[in-house]
C-alpha positions as CSV (number, residue, x, y, z in Angstrom):
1,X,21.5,-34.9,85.2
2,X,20.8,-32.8,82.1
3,X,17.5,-33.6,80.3
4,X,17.8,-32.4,77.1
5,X,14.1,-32.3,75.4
6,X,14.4,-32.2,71.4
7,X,11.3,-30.6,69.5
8,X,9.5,-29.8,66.5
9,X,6.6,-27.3,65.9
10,X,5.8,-29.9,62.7
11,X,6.2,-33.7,61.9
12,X,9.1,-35.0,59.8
13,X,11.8,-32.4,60.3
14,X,14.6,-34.7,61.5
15,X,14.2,-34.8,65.1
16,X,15.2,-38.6,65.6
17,X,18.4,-38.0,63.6
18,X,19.4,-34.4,65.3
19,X,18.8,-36.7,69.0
20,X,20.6,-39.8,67.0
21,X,23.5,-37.2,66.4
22,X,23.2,-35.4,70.3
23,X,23.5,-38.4,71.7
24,X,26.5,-40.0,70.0
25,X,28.4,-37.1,70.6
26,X,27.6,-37.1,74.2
27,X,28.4,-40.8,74.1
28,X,32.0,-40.2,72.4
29,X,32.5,-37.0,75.1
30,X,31.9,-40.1,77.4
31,X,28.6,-38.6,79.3
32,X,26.6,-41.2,80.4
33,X,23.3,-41.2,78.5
34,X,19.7,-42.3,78.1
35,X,17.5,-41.8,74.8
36,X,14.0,-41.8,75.1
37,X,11.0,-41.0,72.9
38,X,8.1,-39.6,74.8
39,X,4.6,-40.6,73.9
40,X,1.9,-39.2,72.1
41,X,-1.4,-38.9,73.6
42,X,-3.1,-41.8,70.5
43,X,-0.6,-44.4,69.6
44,X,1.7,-43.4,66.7
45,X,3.5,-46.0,64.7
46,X,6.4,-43.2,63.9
47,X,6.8,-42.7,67.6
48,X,7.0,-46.7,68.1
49,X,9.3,-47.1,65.4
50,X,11.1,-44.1,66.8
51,X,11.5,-45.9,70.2
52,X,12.8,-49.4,69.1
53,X,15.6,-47.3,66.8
54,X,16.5,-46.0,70.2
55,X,16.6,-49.1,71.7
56,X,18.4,-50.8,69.3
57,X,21.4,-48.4,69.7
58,X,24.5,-49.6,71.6
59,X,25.1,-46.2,73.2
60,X,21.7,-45.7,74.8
61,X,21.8,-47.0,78.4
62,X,18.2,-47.2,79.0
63,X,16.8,-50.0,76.7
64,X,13.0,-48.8,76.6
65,X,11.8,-50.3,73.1
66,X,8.6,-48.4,73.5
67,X,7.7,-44.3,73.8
68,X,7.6,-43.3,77.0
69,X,4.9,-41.2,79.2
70,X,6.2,-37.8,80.7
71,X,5.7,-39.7,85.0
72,X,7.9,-42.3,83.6
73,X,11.0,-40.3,82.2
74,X,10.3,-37.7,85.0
75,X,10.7,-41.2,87.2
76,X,14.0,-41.9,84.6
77,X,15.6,-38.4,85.8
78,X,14.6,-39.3,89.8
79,X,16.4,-42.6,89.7
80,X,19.6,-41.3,87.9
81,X,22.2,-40.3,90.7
82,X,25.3,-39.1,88.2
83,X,25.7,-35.1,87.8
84,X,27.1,-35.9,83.8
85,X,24.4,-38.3,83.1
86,X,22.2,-37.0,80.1
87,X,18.9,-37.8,78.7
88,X,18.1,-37.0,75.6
89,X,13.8,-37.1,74.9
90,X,12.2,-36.7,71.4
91,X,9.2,-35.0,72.1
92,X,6.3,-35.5,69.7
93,X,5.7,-32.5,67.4
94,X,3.6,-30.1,68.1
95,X,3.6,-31.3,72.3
96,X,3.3,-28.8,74.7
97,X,7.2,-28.4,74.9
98,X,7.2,-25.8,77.7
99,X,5.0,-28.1,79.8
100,X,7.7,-30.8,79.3
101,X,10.5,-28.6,79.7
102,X,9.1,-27.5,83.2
103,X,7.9,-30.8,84.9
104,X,11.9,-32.4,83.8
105,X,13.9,-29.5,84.2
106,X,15.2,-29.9,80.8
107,X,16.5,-27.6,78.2
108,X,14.6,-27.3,74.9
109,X,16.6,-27.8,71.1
110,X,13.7,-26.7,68.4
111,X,14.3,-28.7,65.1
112,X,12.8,-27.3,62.0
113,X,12.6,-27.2,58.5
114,X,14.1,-23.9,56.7
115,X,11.3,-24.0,54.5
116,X,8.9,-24.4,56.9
117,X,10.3,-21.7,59.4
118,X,8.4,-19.4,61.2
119,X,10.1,-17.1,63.2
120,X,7.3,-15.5,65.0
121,X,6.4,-19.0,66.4
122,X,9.5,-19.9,67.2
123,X,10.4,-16.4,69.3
124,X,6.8,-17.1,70.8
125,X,7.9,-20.3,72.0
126,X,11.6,-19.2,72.8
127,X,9.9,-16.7,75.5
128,X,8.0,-19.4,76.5
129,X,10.3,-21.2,77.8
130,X,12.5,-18.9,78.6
131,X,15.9,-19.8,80.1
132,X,15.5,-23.5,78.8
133,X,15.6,-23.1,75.0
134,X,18.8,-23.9,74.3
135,X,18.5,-23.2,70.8
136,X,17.5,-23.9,67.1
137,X,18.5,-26.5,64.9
138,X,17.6,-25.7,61.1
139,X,17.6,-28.7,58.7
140,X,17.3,-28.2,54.5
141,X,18.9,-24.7,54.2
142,X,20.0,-23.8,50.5
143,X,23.2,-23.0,50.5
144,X,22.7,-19.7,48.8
145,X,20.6,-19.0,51.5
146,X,22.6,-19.7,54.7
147,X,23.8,-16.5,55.8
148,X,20.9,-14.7,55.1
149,X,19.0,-17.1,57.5
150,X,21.5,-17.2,59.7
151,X,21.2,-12.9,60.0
152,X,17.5,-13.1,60.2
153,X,17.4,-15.7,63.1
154,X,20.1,-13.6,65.1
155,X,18.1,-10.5,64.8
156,X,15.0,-11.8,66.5
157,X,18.0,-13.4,68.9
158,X,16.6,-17.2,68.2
159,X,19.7,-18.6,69.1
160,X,21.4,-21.3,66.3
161,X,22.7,-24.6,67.4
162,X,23.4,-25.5,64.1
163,X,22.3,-24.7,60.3
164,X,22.1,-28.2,57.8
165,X,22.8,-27.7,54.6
166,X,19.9,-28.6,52.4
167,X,20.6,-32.0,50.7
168,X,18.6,-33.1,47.9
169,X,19.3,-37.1,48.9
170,X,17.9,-37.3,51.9
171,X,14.6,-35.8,50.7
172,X,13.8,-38.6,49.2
173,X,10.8,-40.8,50.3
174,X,11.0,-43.1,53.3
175,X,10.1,-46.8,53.2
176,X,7.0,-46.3,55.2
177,X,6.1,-43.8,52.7
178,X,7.0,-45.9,49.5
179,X,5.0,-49.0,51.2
180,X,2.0,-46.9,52.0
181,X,1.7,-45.5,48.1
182,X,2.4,-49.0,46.5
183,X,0.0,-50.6,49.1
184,X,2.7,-53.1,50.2
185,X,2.8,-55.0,53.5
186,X,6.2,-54.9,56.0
187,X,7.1,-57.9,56.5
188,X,10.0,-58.1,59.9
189,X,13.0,-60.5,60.6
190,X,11.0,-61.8,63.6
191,X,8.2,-62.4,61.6
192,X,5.7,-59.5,62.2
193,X,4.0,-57.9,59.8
């Protein structure tokens, strides 16, 4: 089984979507898959919310509405006999990824921010781990700035996974935020609030 651990050095740089996006396209190469969302040590609405989006997916095998601790996905990758099963794991932002990329066995995809890149901290954590950094994902890159990056990031040799072009609709606020500044209450289908 591959465990395939997806990471952030800060909150809110599109980790759930880059592991939304891993694991359909495992899903459509016909791999087998699990999507998890492992938990943070206080509890963390985002990381709930995270969790039930997971679960709510039809391609995610493991129905787990709820984050998960690291015993209990190691436990995931015990129980799992096939050799092209993946699991794909959100870690929280800013967890101790080599830690987690050490007790699983998994390989390490680093999503960040263009504007909030630091490439010193990302080499630091690339020789870290070692071996099981797979690479970078870099989300909100201008597009006059692209290869540029892209240069920068192969001299250090940060390997790049894949560059997202900056896109000015999808920085808009989120509903949690837009509830939070007009003080409003979210109200669910099954009735909780």
């Amino acid at each position: 089984m591959l465990v395939l651990l997806v990471s952030s050095l800060r909150p809110l740089v599109g980790k759930t979507a880059v592991s939304v996006g891993i694991a359909q396209r495992l899903d459509h190469d016909g791999h087998p898959l699990t999507l998890a969302r492992l938990a943070t040590a206080e509890p963390d609405e985002g990381a709930q919310a995270d969790a039930r989006c997971f679960a709510s997916l039809p391609l995610s095998a493991d129905k787990r509405d709820h984050p998960l601790s690291l015993e209990e996905i190691a436990e995931l990758v015990k129980r799992t006999s096939s050799s092209d099963a993946v699991l794909v794991v959100e870690l929280p932002a800013g967890s101790p990824v080599g830690e987690a990329a050490r007790a699983l066995g998994g390989v390490v995809v680093l999503v960040e921010r263009s504007a909030d890149l630091t490439a010193g901290k990302v080499a630091a954590l690339q020789k870290e781990i070692g071996q099981g950094f797979a690479g970078l994902v870099l989300a909100a890159v201008p597009r006059a700035r692209t290869a540029a990056i892209a240069g920068t990031l192969a001299q250090k040799g940060i390997p790049i996974l894949a560059l997202l072009p900056e896109d000015r609709l999808l920085s808009s606020p989120s509903i949690g935020e837009m509830a939070e500044t007009l003080q409003a209450e979210t109200l669910f289908a099954d009735g909780r609030t």
